[in-house]
N, C-alpha and C positions, 0 to 999 in steps of 0.2 A: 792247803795242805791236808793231810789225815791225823786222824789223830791213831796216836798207838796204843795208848791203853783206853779204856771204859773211863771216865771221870773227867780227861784230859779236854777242856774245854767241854761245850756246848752240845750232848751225845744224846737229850730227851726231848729235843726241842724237833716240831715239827717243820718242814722244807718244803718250800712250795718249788716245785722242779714243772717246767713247759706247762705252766698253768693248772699244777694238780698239786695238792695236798699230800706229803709222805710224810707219815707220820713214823714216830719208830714201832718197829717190830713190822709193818707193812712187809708184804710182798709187794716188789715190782716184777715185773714177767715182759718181756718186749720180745718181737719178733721184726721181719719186713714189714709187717702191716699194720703197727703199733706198738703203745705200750699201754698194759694195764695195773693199777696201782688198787692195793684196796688189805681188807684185813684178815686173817684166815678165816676168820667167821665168814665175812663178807663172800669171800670166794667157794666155800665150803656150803653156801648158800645155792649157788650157781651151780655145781658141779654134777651135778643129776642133769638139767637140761643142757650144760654143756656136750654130756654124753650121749645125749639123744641126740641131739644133734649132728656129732664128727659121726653117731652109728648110722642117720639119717644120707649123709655124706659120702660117707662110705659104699652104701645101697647103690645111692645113687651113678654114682661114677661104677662101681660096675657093671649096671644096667646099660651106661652110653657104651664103654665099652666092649659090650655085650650086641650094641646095635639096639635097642630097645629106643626109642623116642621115649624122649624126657617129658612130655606132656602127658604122655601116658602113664607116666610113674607121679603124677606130682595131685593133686587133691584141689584142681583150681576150682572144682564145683563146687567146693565147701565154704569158698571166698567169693563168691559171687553174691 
């Protein structure tokens, strides 16, 4: 069931949901491709490389879109 107010049973205890840890106050976030559980610090930790990343992303697809060869936009010399 739910509970309807604050107090009403068991509301500070943590839940382990598909093998992860929800703790209260967590964010969960889920999409098609998952879901992410974790604490605003936690995420707030992330959120810089997150960004680089979807900007990373972004570049990227409009380069294909553009016609540009993906190998020519990507730094594989630097992983060799």
């Amino acid at each position: 069931g739910t509970v309807q107010f604050p107090g009403e049973g068991i509301d500070v205890a943590p839940v382990i949901c598909g093998g992860a840890t929800v703790s209260p106050g967590d964010i969960v976030f889920g999409d098609a491709y998952g879901v992410l559980v974790g604490s605003a610090e936690a995420f707030e930790t992330c959120l810089h490389d997150a960004e680089n990343i979807s900007a990373m992303e972004q570049q990227l697809m409009k380069g294909i879109k553009m016609g540009v060869c993906l190998h020519s936009m990507m730094n594989f010399a630097e992983h060799l």
